[in-house]
Structures are given as structure tokens and as C-alpha cells.
C-alpha positions in Angstrom: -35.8 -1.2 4.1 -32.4 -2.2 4.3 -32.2 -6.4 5.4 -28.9 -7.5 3.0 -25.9 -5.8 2.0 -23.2 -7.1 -0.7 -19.6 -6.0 -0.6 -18.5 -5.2 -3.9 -14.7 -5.5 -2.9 -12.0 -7.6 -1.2 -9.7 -8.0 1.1 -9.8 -6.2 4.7 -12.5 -3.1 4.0 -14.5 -6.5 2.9 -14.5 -8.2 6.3 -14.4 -4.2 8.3 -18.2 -3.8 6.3 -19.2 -7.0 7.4 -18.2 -7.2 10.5 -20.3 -3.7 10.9 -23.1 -4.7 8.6 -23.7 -7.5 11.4 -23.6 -5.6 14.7 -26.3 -3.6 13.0 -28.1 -6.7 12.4 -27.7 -6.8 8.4 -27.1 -10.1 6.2 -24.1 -10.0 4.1 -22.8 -10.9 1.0 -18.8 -11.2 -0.4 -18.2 -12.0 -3.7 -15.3 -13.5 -5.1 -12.9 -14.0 -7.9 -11.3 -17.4 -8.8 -7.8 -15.8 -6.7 -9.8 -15.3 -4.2 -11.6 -18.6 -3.7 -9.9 -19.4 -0.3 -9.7 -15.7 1.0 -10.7 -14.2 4.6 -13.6 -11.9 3.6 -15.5 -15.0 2.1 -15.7 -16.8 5.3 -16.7 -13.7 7.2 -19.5 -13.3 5.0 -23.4 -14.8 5.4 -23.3 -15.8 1.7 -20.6 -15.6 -1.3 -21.2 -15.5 -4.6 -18.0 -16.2 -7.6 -17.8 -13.3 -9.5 -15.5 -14.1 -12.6 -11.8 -14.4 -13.5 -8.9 -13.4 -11.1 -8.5 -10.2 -13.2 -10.4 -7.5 -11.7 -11.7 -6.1 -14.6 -13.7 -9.7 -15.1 -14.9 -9.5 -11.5 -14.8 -6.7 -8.8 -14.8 -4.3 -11.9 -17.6 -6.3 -13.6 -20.9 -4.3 -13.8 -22.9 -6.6 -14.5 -21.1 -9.6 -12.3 -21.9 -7.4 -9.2 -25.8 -6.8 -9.8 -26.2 -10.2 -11.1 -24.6 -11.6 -7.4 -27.0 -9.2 -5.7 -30.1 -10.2 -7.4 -28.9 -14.1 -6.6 -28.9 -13.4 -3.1 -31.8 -10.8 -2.8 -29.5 -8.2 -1.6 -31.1 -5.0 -1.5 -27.9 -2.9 -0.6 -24.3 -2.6 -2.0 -21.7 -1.3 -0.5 -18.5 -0.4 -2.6 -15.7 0.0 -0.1 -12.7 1.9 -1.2 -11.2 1.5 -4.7 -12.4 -0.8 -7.6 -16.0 0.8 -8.2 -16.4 2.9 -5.1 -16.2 6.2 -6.7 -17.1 5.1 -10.1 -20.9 7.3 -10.7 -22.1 4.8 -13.4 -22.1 2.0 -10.8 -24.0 3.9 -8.5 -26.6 4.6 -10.8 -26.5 1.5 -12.2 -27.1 0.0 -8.5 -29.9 2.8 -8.4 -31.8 1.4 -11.2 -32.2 -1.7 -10.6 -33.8 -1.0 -7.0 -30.4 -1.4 -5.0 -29.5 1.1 -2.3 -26.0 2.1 -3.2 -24.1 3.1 0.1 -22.7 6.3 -0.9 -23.6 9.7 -2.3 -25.1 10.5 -5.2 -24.0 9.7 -9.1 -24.1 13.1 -9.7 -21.7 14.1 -6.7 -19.3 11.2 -7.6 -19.2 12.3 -10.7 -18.3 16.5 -9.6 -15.2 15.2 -7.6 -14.3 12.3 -9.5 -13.7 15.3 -12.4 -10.8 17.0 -11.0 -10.8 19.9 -13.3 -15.1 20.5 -12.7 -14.5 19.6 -9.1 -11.8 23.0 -9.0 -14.2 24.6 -10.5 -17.5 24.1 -7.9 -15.0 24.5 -5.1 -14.1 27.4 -5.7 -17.2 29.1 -6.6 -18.4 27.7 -3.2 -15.1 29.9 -1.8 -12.7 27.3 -1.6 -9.2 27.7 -2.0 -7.5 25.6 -5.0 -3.6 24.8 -5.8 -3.0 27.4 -8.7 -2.8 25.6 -12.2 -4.8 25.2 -15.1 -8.3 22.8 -15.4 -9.8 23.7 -18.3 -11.4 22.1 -20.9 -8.7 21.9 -23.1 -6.2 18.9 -22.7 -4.2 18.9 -25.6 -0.3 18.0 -24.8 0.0 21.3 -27.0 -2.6 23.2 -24.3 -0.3 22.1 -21.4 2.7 22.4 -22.8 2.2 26.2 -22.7 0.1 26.8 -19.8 2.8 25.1 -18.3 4.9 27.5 -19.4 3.0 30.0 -17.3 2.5 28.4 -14.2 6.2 27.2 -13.9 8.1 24.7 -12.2 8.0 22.5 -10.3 4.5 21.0 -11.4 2.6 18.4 -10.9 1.2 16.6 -13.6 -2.4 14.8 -12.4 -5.0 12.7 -13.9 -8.5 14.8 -14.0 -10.2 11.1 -13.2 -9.6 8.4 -10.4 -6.9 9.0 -7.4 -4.8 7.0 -5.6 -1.8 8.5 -7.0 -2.0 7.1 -9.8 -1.7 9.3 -13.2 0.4 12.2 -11.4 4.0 13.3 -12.3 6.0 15.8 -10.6 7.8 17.7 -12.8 11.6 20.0 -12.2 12.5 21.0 -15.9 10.0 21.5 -18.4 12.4 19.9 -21.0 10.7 16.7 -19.0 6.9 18.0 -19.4 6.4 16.1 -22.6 7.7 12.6 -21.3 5.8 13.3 -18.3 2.6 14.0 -19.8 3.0 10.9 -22.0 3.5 8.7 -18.7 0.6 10.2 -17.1 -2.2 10.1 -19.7 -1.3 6.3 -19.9 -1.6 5.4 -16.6 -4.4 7.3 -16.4 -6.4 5.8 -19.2 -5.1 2.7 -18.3 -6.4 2.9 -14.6 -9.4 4.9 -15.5 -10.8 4.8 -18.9 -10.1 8.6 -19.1 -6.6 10.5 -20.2 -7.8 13.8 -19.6 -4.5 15.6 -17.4 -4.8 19.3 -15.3 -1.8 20.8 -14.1 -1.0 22.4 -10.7 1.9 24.7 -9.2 3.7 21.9 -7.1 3.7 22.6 -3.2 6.3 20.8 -2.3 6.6 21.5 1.3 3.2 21.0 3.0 1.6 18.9 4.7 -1.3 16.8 2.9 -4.2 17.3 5.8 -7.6 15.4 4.7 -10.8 16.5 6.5 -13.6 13.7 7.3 -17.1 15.0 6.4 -20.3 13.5 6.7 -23.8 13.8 5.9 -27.2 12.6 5.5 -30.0 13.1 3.2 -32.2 15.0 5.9 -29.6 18.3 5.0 -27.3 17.9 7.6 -23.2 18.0 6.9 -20.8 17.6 9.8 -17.1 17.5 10.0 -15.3 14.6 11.9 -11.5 16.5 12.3 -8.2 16.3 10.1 -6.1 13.5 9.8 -2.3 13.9 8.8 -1.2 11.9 5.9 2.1 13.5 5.2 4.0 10.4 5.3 3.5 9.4 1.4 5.6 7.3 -1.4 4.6 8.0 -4.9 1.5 9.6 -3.4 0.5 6.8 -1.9 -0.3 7.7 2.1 1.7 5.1 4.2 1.1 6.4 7.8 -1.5 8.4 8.9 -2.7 10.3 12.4 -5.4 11.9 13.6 -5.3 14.5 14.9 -3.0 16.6 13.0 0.3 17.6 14.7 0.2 20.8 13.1 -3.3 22.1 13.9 -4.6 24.2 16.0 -8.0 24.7 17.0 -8.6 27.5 15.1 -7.8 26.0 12.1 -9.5 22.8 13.0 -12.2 24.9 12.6 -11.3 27.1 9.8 -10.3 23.5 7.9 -13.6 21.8 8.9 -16.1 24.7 7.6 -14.3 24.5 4.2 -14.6 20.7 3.7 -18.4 21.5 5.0 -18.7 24.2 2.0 -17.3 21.6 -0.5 -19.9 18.7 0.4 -22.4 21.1 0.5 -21.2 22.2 -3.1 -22.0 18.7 -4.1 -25.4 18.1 -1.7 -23.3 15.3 -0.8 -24.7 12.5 1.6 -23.0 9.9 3.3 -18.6 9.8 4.1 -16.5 11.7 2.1 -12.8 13.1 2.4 -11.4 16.3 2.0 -8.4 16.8 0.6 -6.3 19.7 1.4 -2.1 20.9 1.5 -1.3 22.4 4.8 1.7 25.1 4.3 3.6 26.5 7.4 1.7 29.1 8.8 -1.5 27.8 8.4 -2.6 28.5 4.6 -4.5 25.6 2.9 -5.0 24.9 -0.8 -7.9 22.2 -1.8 -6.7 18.9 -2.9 -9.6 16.8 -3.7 -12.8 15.0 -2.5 -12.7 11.1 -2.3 -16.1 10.2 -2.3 -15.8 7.1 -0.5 -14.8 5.7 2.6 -10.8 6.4 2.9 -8.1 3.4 4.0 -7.4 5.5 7.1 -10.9 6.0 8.4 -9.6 3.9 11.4 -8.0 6.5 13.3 -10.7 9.3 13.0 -13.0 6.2 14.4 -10.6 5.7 17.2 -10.2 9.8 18.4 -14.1 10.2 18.0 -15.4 6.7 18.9 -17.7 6.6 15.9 -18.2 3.6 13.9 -17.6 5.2 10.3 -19.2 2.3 8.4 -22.2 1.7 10.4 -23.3 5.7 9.8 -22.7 4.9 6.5 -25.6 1.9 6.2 -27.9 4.3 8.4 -27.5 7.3 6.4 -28.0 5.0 3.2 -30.8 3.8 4.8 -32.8 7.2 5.1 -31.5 8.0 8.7 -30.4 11.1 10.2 -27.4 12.2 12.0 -28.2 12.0 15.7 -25.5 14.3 16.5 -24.6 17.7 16.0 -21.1 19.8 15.2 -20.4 20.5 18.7 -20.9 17.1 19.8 -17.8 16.3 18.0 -14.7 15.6 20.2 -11.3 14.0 19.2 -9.9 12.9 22.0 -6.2 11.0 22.4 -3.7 10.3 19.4 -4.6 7.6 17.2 -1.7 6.4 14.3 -1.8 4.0 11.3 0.7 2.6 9.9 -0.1 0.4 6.6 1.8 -3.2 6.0 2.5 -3.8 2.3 3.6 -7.0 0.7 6.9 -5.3 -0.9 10.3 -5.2 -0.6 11.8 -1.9 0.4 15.7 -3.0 -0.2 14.1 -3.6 -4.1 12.6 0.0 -4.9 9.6 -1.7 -2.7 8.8 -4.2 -5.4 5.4 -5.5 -5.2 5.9 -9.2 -3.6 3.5 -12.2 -4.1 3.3 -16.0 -2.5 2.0 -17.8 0.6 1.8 -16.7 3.7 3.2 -19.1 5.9 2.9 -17.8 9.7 1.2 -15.0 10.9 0.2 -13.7 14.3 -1.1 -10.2 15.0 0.3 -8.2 17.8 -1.7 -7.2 20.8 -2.9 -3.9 22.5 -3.6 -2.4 19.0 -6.1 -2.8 16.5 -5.6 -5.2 13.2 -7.7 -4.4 10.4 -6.9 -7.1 8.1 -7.7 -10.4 6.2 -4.6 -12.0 6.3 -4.7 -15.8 6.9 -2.2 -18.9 7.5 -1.4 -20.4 3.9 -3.5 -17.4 2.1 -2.4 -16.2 -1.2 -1.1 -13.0 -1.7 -2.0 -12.7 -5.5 -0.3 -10.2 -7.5 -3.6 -9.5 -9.2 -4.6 -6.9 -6.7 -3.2 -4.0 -4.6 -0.5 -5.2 -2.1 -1.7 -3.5 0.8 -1.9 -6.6 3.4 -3.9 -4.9 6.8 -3.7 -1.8 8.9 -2.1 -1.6 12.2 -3.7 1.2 14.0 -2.3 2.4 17.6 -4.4 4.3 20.1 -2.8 6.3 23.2 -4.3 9.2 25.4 -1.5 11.6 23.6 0.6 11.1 20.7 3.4 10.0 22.6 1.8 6.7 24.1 0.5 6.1 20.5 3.7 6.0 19.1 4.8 3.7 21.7 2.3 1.3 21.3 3.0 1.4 17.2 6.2 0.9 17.6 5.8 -2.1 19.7 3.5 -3.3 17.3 5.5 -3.2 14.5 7.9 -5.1 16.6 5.3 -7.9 17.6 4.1 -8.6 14.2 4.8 -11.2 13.1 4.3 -11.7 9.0 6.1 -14.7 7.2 6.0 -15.7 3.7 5.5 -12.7 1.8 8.5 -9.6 2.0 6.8 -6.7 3.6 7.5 -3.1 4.9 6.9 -4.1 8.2 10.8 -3.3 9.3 10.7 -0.1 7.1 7.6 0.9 8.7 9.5 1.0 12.0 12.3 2.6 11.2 10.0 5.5 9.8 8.2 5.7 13.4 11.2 5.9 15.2 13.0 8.5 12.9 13.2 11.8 15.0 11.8 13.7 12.6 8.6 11.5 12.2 8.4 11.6 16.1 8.6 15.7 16.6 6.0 15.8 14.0 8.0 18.2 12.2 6.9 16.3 8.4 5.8 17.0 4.6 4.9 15.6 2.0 8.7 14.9 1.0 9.6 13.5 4.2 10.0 10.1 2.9 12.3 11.4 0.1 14.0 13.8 2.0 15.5 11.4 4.6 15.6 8.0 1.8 18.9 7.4 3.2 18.8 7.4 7.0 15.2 4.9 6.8 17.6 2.8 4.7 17.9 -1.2 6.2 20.6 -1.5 8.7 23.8 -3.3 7.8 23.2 -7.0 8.9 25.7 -7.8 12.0 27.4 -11.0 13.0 24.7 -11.8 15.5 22.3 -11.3 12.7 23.7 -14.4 10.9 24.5 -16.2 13.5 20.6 -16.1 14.5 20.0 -17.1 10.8 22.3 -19.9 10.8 20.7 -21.4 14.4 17.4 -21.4 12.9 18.9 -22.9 9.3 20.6 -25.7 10.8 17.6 -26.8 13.2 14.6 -26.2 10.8 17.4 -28.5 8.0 16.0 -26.1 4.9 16.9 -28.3 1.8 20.1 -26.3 1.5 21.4 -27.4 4.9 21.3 -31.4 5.0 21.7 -31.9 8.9 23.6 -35.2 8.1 26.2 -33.6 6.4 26.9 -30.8 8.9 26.7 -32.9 11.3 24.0 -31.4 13.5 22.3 -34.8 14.0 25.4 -36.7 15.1 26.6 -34.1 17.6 30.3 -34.6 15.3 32.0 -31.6 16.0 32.0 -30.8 12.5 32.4 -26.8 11.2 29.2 -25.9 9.3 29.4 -23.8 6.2 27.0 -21.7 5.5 26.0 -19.3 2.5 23.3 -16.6 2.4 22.1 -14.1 0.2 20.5 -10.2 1.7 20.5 -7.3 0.9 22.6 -4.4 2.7 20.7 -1.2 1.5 20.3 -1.8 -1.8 23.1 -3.9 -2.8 22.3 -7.8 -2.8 25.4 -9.7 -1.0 26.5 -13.0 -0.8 27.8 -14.3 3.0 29.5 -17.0 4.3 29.1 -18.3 7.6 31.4 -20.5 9.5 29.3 -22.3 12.7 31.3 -24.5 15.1 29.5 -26.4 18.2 31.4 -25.2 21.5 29.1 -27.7 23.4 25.4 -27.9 24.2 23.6 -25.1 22.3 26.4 -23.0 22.0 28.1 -22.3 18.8 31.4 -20.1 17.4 30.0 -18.1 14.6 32.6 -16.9 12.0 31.7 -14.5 9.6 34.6 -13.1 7.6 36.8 -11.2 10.5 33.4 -10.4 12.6 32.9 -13.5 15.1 30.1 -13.9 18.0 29.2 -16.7 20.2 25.5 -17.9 20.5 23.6 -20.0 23.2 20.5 -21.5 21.3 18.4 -21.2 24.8 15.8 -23.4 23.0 13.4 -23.9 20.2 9.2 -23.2 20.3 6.4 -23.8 17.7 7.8 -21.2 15.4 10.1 -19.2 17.7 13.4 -19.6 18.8 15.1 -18.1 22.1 19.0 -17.3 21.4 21.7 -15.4 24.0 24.1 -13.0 22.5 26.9 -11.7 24.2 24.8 -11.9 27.6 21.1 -10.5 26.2 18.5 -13.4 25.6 16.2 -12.9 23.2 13.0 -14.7 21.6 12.6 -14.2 17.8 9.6 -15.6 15.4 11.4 -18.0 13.2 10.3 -19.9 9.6 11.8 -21.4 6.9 10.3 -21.7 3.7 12.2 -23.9 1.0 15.7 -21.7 0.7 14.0 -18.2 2.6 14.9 -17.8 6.3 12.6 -15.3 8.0 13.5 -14.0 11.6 11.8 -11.2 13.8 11.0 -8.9 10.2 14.1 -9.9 8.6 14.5 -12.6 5.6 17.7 -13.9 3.7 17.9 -16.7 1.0 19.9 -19.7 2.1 22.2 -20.5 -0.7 24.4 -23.3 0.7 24.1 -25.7 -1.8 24.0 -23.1 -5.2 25.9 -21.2 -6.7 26.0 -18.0 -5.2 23.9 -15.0 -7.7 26.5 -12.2 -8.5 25.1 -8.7 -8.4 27.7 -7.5 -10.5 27.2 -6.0 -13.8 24.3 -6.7 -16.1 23.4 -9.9 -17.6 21.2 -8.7 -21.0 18.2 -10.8 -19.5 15.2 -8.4 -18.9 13.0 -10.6 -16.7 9.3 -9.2 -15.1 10.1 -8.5 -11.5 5.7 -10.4 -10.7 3.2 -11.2 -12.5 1.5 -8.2 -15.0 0.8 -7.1 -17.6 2.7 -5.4 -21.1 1.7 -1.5 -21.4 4.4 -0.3 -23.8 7.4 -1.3 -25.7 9.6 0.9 -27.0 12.0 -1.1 -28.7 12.6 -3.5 -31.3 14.4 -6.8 -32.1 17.8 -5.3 -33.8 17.5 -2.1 -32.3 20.7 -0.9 -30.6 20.5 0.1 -26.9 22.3 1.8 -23.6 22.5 0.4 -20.3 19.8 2.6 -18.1 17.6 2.8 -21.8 14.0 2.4 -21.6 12.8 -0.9 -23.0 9.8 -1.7 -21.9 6.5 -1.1 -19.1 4.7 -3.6 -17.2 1.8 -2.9 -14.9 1.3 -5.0 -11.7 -0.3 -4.6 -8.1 -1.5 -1.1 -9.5 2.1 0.0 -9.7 3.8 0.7 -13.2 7.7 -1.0 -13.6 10.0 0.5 -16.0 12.1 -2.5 -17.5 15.7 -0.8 -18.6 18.7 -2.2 -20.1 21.3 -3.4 -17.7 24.5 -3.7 -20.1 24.8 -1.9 -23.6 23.9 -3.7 -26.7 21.5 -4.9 -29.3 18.2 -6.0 -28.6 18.6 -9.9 -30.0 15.2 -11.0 -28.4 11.9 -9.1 -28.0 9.6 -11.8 -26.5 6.3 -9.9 -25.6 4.1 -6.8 -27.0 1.6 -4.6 -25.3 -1.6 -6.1 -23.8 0.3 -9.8 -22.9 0.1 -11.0 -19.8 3.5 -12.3 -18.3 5.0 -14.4 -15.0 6.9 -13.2 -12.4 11.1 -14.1 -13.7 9.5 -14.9 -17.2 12.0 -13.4 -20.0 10.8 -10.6 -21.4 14.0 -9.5 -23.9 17.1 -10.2 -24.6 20.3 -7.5 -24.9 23.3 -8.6 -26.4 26.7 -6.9 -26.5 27.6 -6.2 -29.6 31.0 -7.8 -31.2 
């Protein structure tokens, strides 16, 4: 019997498996890394035990760190979460033999799927459409390069092991294959322990439609419905529904008896994903099989009102399904829409630091474990929380996202949070007319807007009342009520470019100010100032805004600059020679050496951080004076990294 269960993971699926573990009455455990001392899912938690280093592979990766918590605590159940070691079949029957119920299927049928090429292969033979391509045995560069040949382009180059994007290339000219195929198998081995590549024909425009599958040990296998999860960057699924825009009824059906045939394949028990590309006119090609609970399990909970993790702890625990196929019902429109610590205007660029205000919007649900002064470490995956909307039809879902998105407010860390928005209310998103390239396709139109006048102006409010250290109140003469013209600097981004401002702010009497910037001029009533808020009037339209400031960064609504008053302003011109890490990482390849001459755009070097691989090129052409790192070290977010000088 069943009395305790560890989580062997982090973040929000942590506190989402407790928080379901005790409705059913269960004890739990979270365990912890030295990053994650202070973290959410360790208060949530009965007990906690520290697992090791802040390096995942010395903690939630750790084997033996994860047993030995469980037989500290006397827990008798583990459940893995998603990522880490949730699909990883030597943990489960690891867990297995030494007596602890491991909340998932089998070793064996983790092991089927997690092989991409055997998993093709049982799929199938159990009648199964696959994406064309080649799985075999064989993965010689020298194999691929010529079956390659025969499939054609485009292609997609993809790890046999792990998921999560990670390990696939998509490739246009086979003149590329080769570099592609490098990049791949070293990604893959790096993430996985296993280089072994398959190729597939690449459908580019399809939907990716993923069908939720359950079952217990007592031979019964049951389909939940599709979700959509079209909406992907770098394959990684940003925004998720449920159900699909783009089925029908039929194939609802037709979808849900195949991903019934692949569990089956795999006598698989417990929650499980099926993976499959959706071309127009209904044909479907088989992906995958995650064999694990997915991030986007929320919105299949929220159309079916079924609590996804607590079937999981009583199937693990010998129960049986105590529903049938046709009690199945999705009912309403249910949307997710995933908030990232990056920054979109920098190639979304993995962001670390301190969160300094956070509130969650209402009328939605907020799976997270976000906190007030938490850390957001770049030792981990950036993925933040989960807004999830829920309407009686799509269209009242999307409204309440999109007020959502609004509401949030996030402070401390960059996030997509603003991007996010800008992809829900893109008419294409909102006809549900999307693929798997939608993101690329319309890169340009979910570009930031250009900042305004009453943008700054709302910036320059909040600077001169909060007095960040690069506004000394005294001096502008805020305090004295002089009627002194401020100057004001900031640094943002429009698109991609990073710009320097400056703002001119006269005082045109109480709370109202004359704000110059360049030939673009607004005024602006400061209608007053709350605990982290501020209330402004432009041109007639009052409006209250979330407001910090942290040290030189300004953040309003989802918007941030860098107040830059008192420094020299940072051209974005031209290249500097400095190759600096963008966060914290690690080395993964050099390709260069001290001496070696060099072209701006030329590959020098690749870092891995937050899961995410970052190419370090050139900025200016030279020679390479300084080479300060090699593979394996571990390096600081703006530490130097090389050094390209122009040669004389």
C-alpha cells in the first residue's frame, strides 16, 4: 500500500503532485538541490530532503541521491514528473528493486518509446502510421548521409533517445546534412547519454496533435482527446488547446483508437502521450510516445474534469479505471499558454535573477511555483508556470487568456509574457488556421511594438518617484518641487535593435509633466502612486500599470528598460571583439584557437545553458588574441570567453 510519495523533480509539476498526492490523503516528499534551498515546492511538501549540488546531474539526475532520500523518509512511492528521470527505464527499475512503487509504466515500455527508431518499428507493426524516413540499426554519419539521399529534403534530423526538442535539426540542402548531423549527435549525447540519430521526411505544414491515453494494470486503455500544440519554437510547444481546432469527431475517433493501439503495443499502464502530425485533410503520421505526464496535461484536465495526477497514484497503486471510453466528454475550450524567463527581443535568451514582485492574475488557473525574492537559477529549464484559460467555447477561452496575460504581473526576471500576448491575439492564432511553422512564418508581425512617447513618459514617472540610483531626486529636483527639466536616459529594445533614449520631463504643476522625447512630446497626469502600481492619464485615458524598479531596470505592465542616466550610454553599433556568455553554462565545443584568424558571423565557440545550446560567433573580423575557456568549463553569465582582434 501506497502511504508516501517522493517527487523526484522541481519546480511547478513538484508542487501540482503534491498538492494531488494530499487530496488523496498521501504524505509527500520534495527533494532539493543547494539552488533550490529556498524554492516553492519545498514548503509545499510534508518533508524535504537535500539532494546534492545545484547541477542536476549531482541531484535530480542522481540515481542514487533520489533512492537514498526515499529510504530516509520511508517513502514507498516516487513519482518522476516530467523531464529529469521521468522517462529514463533504468530509474524505474531501479525504483522497482528496491521495493518502491514507481508512478509510471513499465521499464520495458519506457524503454520501447524512449528508442525512437524500435518505437517506429512496434508502431507500425501494431498498424500505425509513421513519418517516412529511415530507423534502422545503422547510424553511421556515412549510413545517413545516403539514406538521406533517398528520402530527400527537407528532413529532419532527430535524436533516437530523449525528446523535448532537443537533438533535432531541420534540414533544406543536403550540403548542410553533415553539420547538422554533427550538431545533433552532440546535443543528443550530451542531453541523453546516447548519439544514435533517425531521419524523417520533414512535414512541414501540419499540425502537431498529441493524443492523451491512459491505462491501468487491470487491461484497460482509454483515450482522453487531442490537444493542439502547433504553436512551437525550436520544437519546444509554447501554447497548447484542447480540443483541437481542426478535428472532427470522426477523427477524434479515428486519432484516439490509434494512440489506443500504440499503448497497447507497449502493455503500457498509467499516462502517456501520443504524438502525432495532423496534415490538412485529415491524414496523420505518428510522432512519438512520451511516457510520462506532459507540461500541458492542464487543459485535457480542464475539458474532461479529470485530475490526471491523482489517476496516476491510483493506477500505480493497483487500481482500476472506474470509467469507460464512452464516458469520456470534452466539454468547453481550455488554452495554455507557458511563461518563460527569456527575452524575446534577444533571440529569447534564457534570463536568470530574482524575482522581485509577482501577483497571479484571476479567473484562470496558475500552475506555478513562482515566489517573491525566488531565484530563477540558470541551472534548470526556464519555464516559470502555466497560465491555463477555461471558457464554454474557444472564444471565451481566448478572452480570458488574453486578459490574463494582461493581469500578470511578473517582475525581476525578462519573460515572454508580452510575446505570449501578442501570439493570442494574432488573427491567425485566433481563426485557428495554425502549423507547426506558424511561429516562424509570421516572426515579424509577433515582433515587440515600437515604444511610444507615452511609453517613456510612464517610464520616466515611475523613475523619478521610485529615485533608482541613476535618478538622484535631489538633483532633478523632484524633492524640492524646483521647476527643474529632468534628463532622462534609457536603454530598450525596438525589435531587435537595442536603442538608447533621451527623455526630457518638465513639471507643468501638481502631477503633471511635459514629456520630450526627441520631436514626439505627450503630457502626463501622475493620478497617484500604490504599493507597487502607479495610476497615470494620457491624453484623456487613465490607466493603472504594475510598477518596480530594480537597481537601473524599470519594469511597467510587461514591459522593462534599463535606466542609464548616469552612464555612458552602450552603443549597439558594430562589434567589439569581446565574446562574452550571454548566462551561466557550460563549454560544449570550441572550434577555434588562440592565433587563428576569423570572420565576423564565424563559429567560435558552444555553450549549453537552461537546456538550450548558444552559438558564440565573431562580431568583427580578426585574429583570435585570447581563447580563455575549453570544453567541459563552467562559465558566468558576461564572463569573457575570447578575445578577436582586428588585425593591423
Amino acid at each position: 500500500m501506497v502511504r508516501k510519495v517522493l517527487i523526484a523533480n522541481r519546480g511547478e509539476i513538484a508542487v501540482r503532485v503534491a498538492e494531488a498526492a494530499r487530496h488523496l490523503g498521501y504524505r509527500t516528499v520534495a527533494v532539493y538541490s543547494d539552488a533550490d534551498v529556498g524554492a516553492r515546492h519545498v514548503s509545499v511538501a510534508d518533508e524535504a530532503v537535500r539532494i546534492g549540488p545545484a547541477a542536476a546531474r549531482d541531484s535530480y539526475l542522481s540515481v542514487p541521491a533520489l533512492l537514498e532520500a526515499a529510504r530516509l523518509t520511508g517513502a514507498d512511492a516516487i513519482h518522476p514528473g516530467y523531464g529529469f528521470l521521468s522517462e529514463n527505464s533504468a530509474f524505474a527499475q531501479a525504483c522497482l528493486d528496491a521495493g518502491i512503487t514507481f508512478i509510471g509504466p513499465s521499464p520495458a515500455a519506457i524503454a520501447l518509446m524512449g528508442d525512437k527508431r524500435a518505437a517506429k518499428g512496434a508502431v507500425e507493426a501494431a498498424g500505425v502510421r509513421g513519418v517516412p524516413g529511415y530507423h534502422g540499426d545503422d547510424c553511421t554519419d556515412e549510413t545517413l548521409l545516403r539514406e538521406a539521399a533517398r528520402i530527400g529534403v527537407p528532413l529532419m534530423v532527430k535524436a533516437s533517445a530523449g525528446g523535448g526538442g532537443r537533438g533535432m535539426r531541420v534540414v533544406h540542402d543536403l550540403t548542410d546534412l553533415p553539420d547538422a548531423l554533427r550538431s545533433a549527435r552532440a546535443e543528443a549525447t550530451h542531453a541523453f547519454g546516447n548519439g544514435d540519430l533517425l531521419l524523417e521526411r520533414a512535414v512541414l505544414h501540419a499540425r502537431h496533435v498529441e493524443v492523451q491515453v491512459f491505462a491501468d494494470s487491470h487491461g484497460n486503455v482509454l483515450h482522453l482527446g487531442e490537444r493542439d500544440c502547433s504553436v512551437q519554437r525550436r520544437h519546444q510547444k509554447v501554447i497548447e488547446e484542447a480540443p483541437s481546432p481542426a478535428v472532427s469527431p470522426d477523427l477524434r475517433r479515428q486519432l484516439g483508437e490509434a494512440a489506443v493501439a500504440v499503448a497497447r503495443a507497449c502493455d503500457y499502464v498509467g499516462a502517456g502521450t501520443v504524438e502525432f502530425l495532423l496534415e490538412e485533410g485529415g491524414l496523420f503520421w505518428f510522432l512519438e510516445m512520451n511516457t510520462r505526464l506532459q507540461v500541458e496535461h492542464p487543459v485535457t484536465e480542464e475539458v474532461t474534469m479529470l485530475d490526471l495526477v491523482q489517476l496516476q497514484l491510483a493506477v500505480a497503486a493497483g487500481g482500476e479505471l472506474d470509467f469507460e471510453q464512452d464516458d469520456v466528454d470534452m466539454l468547453g475550450h481550455a488554452i495554455e499558454a507557458r511563461i518563460y524567463a527569456e527575452d524575446p527581443d534577444r533571440d529569447f535568451l534564457p534570463q536568470t535573477g530574482h524575482v522581485q514582485r509577482f501577483i497571479a492574475p484571476e479567473g484562470v488557473r496558475f500552475d506555478h511555483a513562482i515566489t517573491e525574492g525566488g531565484v530563477v537559477s540558470p541551472h534548470y529549464d526556464p519555464m516559470l508556470g502555466k497560465l491555463i484559460a477555461y471558457g464554454r467555447d474557444r472564444a471565451e477561452a481566448l478572452r480570458k487568456m488574453s486578459s490574463a496575460l494582461e493581469e500578470l504581473t511578473l517582475h525581476g526576471v525578462k519573460t515572454n509574457q508580452a510575446w505570449l500576448s501578442r501570439v493570442i491575439e494574432h488573427p491567425g492564432f485566433r481563426a485557428g488556421e495554425v502549423t507547426t511553422r506558424f511561429l516562424e512564418l509570421n516572426e515579424e508581425s509577433l515582433s515587440a511594438p515600437e515604444w511610444t512617447v507615452q511609453d517613456l513618459a510612464v517610464a520616466s514617472v515611475i523613475a523619478l518617484r521610485d529615485g533608482s540610483p541613476n535618478t538622484p531626486l535631489d538633483r532633478l529636483g523632484w524633492r524640492s518641487g524646483r521647476n527643474v527639466p529632468a534628463t532622462l536616459v534609457f536603454e530598450h529594445h525596438d525589435g531587435t535593435e537595442l536603442v538608447t533614449s533621451t527623455v526630457t520631463v518638465r513639471r507643468e504643476g501638481a502631477g503633471r509633466f511635459a514629456v520630450q522625447w526627441g520631436d514626439e512630446s505627450t503630457l502626463i497626469t501622475v493620478c497617484g502612486f500604490g504599493a507597487g502600481s502607479v495610476t497615470v492619464d494620457l491624453g484623456g485615458c487613465r490607466r493603472s500599470l504594475s510598477c518596480s524598479v530594480d537597481g537601473d531596470s524599470l519594469w511597467f505592465g510587461a514591459r522593462v528598460l534599463t535606466n542609464v542616466t548616469q552612464r555612458a550610454a552602450v552603443s549597439a553599433d558594430g562589434g567589439t571583439g569581446s565574446i562574452t556568455a550571454p548566462l551561466d553554462g557550460a563549454v560544449t565545443a570550441v572550434f577555434v584557437a588562440e592565433g587563428e584568424s576569423v570572420t565576423k558571423g564565424q563559429l567560435l565557440l558552444v555553450m549549453e545553458a537552461m537546456k538550450m545550446e548558444h552559438r558564440m560567433t565573431a562580431d568583427v573580423d580578426g585574429v583570435v588574441t585570447e581563447l580563455r575557456v575549453t570544453v567541459g568549463d563552467q562559465v558566468k553569465t558576461r564572463q569573457l570567453l575570447a578575445v578577436v582582434s582586428e588585425e593591423s
